[in-house]
C-alpha positions as CSV (number, residue, x, y, z in Angstrom):
1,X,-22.9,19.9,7.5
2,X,-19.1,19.3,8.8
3,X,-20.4,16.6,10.9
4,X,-22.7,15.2,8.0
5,X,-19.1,15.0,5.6
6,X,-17.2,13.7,9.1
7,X,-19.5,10.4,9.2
8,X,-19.7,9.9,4.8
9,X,-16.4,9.9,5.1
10,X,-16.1,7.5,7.9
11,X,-18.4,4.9,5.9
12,X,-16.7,5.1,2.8
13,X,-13.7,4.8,4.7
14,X,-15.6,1.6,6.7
15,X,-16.5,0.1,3.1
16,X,-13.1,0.8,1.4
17,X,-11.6,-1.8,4.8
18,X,-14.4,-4.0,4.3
19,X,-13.8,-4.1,0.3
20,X,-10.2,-4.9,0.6
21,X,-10.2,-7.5,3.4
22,X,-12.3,-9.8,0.8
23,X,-9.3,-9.7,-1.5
24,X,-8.2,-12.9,-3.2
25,X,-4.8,-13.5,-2.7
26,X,-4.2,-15.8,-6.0
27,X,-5.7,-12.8,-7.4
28,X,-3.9,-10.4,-6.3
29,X,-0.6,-12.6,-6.2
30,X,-1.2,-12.2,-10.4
31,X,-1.7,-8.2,-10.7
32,X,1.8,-8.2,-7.6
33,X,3.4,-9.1,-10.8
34,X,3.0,-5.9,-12.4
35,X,4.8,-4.3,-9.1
36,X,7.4,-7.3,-9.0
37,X,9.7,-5.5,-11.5
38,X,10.5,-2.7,-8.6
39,X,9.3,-4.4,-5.1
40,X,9.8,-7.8,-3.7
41,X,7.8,-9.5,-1.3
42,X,8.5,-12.9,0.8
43,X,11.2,-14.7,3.2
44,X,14.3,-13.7,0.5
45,X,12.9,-10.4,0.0
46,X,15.7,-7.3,-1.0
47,X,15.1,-3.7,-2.3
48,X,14.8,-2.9,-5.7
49,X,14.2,0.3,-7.5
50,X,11.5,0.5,-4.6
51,X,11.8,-1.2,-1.0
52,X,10.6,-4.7,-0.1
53,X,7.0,-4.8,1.1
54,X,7.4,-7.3,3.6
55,X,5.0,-5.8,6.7
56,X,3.4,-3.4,4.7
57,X,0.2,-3.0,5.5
58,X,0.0,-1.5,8.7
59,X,3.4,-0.1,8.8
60,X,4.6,3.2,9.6
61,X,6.0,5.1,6.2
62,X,9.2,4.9,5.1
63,X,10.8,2.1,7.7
64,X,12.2,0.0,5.5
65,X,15.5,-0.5,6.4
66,X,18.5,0.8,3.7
67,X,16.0,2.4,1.5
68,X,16.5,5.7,0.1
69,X,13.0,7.5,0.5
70,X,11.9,10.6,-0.9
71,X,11.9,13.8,0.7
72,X,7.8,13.9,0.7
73,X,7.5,10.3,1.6
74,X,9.7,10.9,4.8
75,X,7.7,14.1,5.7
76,X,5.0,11.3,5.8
77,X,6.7,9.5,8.3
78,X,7.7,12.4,10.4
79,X,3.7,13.2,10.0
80,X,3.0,10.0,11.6
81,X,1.6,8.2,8.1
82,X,0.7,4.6,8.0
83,X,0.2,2.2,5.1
84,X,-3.0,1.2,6.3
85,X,-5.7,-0.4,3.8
86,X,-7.0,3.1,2.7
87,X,-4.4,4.7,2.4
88,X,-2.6,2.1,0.4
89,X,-5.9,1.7,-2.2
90,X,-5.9,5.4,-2.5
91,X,-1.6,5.1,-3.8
92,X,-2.5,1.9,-5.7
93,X,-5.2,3.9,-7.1
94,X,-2.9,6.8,-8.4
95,X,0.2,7.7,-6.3
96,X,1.2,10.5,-7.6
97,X,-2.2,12.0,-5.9
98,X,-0.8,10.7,-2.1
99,X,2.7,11.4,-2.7
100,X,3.0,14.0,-5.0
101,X,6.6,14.5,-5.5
102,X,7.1,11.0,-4.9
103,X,9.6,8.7,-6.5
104,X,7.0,6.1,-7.8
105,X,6.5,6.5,-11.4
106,X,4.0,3.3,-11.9
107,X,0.7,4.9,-12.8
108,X,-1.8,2.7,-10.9
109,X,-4.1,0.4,-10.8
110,X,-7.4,1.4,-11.9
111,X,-9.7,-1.6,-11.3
112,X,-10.8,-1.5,-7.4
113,X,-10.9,-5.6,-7.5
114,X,-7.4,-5.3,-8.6
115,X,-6.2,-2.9,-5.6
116,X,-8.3,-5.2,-2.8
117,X,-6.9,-8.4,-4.1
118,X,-3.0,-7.0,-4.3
119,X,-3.3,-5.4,-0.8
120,X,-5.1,-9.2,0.2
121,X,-1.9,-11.0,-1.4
122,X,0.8,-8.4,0.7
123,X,-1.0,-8.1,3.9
124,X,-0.2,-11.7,4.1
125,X,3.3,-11.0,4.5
126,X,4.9,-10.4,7.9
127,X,7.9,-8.1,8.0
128,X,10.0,-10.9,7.9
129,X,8.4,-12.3,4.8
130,X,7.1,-15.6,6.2
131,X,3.4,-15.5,5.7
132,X,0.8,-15.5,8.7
């Protein structure tokens, strides 16, 4: 039975990756505008309320430099947490349910086309903000 959850979980995980590399990036470039208030993304990119997302997807948790992360958030890091595609629909979805004590307050993004296409648009971005 473990074995039987191990591999659901694996494809879900395999069709979540799938899902989200077929993003749209004008798309998702639109619904970054609801995040734009608190992050910033490209070559002039500074924190705000929340830290630049330049690099993003694939990055380690909290490494964005002069950023003050929360206490859970760094436990992530110190946990060996990445941003990867999953993990980063899953806190688009509802972030309060990855990070519970988090800082976020933004209540997430409830359509899954939404999530795919915003992750699209910032996994464009390389930590530097130039685009690849």
């Amino acid at each position: 039975m473990k074995r039987l959850m191990l591999l659901a979980g694996a494809a879900v995980l395999a069709m979540t990756a799938s899902a989200l590399a077929d993003g749209d990036l004008k798309k998702g470039k639109k619904v970054f505008r609801k995040c734009a208030a608190c992050h910033a993304v490209g070559e002039k990119a500074k924190n705000k309320v929340g830290p630049m997302l330049n690099g993003v997807v694939d990055r380690a948790w909290g490494e964005v430099a002069d950023y003050k992360y929360s206490k859970p958030l760094l436990a992530g890091k110190e946990e060996g947490k990445v941003w990867d595609a999953a993990t980063l629909d899953a806190y688009l979805t509802k972030p309060k349910d990855v990070i519970p004590k988090g800082k976020m307050a933004f209540a997430g993004l409830k359509k899954e086309d939404d999530r795919a296409n915003v992750i699209a648009y910032l996994a464009q971005f390389n930590a530097d903000g130039t685009t690849k």
